[in-house]
C-alpha positions in Angstrom: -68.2 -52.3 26.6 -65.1 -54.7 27.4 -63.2 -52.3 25.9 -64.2 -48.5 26.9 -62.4 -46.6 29.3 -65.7 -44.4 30.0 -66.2 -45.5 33.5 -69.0 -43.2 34.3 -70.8 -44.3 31.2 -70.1 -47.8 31.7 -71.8 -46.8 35.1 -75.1 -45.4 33.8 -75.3 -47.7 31.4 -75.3 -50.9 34.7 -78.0 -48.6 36.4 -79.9 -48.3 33.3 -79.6 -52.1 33.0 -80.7 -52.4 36.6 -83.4 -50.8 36.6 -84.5 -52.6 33.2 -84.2 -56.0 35.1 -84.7 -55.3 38.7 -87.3 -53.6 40.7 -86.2 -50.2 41.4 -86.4 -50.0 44.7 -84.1 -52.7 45.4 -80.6 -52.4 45.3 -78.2 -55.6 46.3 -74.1 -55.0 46.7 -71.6 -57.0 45.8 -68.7 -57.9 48.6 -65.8 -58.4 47.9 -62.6 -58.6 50.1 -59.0 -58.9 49.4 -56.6 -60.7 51.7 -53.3 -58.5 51.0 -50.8 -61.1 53.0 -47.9 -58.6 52.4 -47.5 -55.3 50.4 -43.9 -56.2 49.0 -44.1 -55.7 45.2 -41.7 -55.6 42.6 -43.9 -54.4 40.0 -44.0 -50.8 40.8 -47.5 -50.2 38.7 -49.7 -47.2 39.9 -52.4 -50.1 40.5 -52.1 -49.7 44.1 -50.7 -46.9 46.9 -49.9 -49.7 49.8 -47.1 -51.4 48.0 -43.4 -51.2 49.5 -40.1 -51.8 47.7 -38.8 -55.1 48.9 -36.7 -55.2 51.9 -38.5 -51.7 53.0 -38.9 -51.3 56.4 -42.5 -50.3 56.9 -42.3 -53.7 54.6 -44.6 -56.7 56.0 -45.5 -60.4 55.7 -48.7 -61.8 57.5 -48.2 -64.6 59.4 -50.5 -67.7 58.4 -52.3 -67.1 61.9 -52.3 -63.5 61.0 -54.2 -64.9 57.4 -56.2 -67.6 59.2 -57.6 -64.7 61.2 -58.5 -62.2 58.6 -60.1 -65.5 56.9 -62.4 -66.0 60.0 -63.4 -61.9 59.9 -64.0 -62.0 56.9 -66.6 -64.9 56.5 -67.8 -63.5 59.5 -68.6 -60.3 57.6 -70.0 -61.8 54.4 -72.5 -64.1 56.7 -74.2 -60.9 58.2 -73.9 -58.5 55.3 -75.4 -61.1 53.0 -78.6 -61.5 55.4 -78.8 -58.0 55.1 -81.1 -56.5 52.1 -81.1 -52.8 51.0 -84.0 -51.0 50.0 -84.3 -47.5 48.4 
């Protein structure tokens, strides 16, 4: 499974898994979130679509008050999402 590049197979097979171990009518999400404190790369991959070229001029670096805030959101956001429970 580590190894396949069948992602909508690999995604039956977790729902099929899911509903095996869980009830059916429960579904539960995981969050994650990604601090991106600058989108300067030098790797030019086709990983992401943001990333600039360095010295680019649409080019930036977050502060670490900028990063502190985006910290503070984001905990706030995890704290009420994870009270939160989804039913089908």
């Amino acid at each position: 499974m580590l190894e396949s590049d069948d992602l909508v197979g690999l995604g039956m097979a977790a729902h099929q898994m899911r509903l095996k171990k869980n009830d059916p009518r429960v579904v539960t999400y995981q969050i994650d979130r990604n601090i991106n404190y600058t989108n300067f790369c030098t790797e030019y991959c086709s990983f992401c679509a943001f990333y600039r070229p360095l010295g680019a001029k649409d080019g930036y670096i977050l502060s670490f008050e900028e990063i502190y805030k985006k910290i503070d959101a984001s905990r706030k956001s995890a704290n009420s999402a994870s009270a939160k429970r989804f039913s089908a």
